[in-house]
N, C-alpha and C positions, 0 to 999 in steps of 0.2 A: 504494500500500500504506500500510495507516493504523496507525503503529505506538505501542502502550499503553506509558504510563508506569505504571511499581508504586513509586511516590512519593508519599508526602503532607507535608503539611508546614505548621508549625502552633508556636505560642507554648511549646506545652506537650503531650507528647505521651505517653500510656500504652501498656506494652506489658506485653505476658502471655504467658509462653512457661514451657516444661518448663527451660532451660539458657540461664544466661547469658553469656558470654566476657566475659575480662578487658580492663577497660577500657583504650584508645588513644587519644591524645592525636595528634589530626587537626588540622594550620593551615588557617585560614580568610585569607582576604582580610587582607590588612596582618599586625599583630601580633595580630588574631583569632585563641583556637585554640576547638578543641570538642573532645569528647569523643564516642569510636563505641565502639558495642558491639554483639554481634551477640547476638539472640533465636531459639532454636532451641524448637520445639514439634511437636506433631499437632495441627491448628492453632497458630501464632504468629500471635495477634492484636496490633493497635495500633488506636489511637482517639487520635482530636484531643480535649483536654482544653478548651487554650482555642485560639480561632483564630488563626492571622496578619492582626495588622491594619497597613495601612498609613498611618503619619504625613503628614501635607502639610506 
């Protein structure tokens, strides 16, 4: 069984929706935090602005 991710993930990312939730203050790895918020719509779109790029 081949199971879909509804994930994207990207430098910079837009999103468009009818309602927005108050933002939460999510830790990341070490003393990383980030910020979530949840997009509610009839569609909730998102779009990659700019991509994930990886450093060497």
């Amino acid at each position: 069984m081949k199971v879909m991710s509804n994930q994207i993930e990207g430098e910079k990312i837009k999103c468009v929706g009818r309602r927005v939730s108050k933002p939460r203050l999510v830790h990341q790895t070490g003393k990383h935090r980030a910020i979530e918020v949840f997009i509610e719509g009839k569609p909730a779109k998102a779009e990659i602005v700019k991509v994930w790029r990886v450093l060497k």
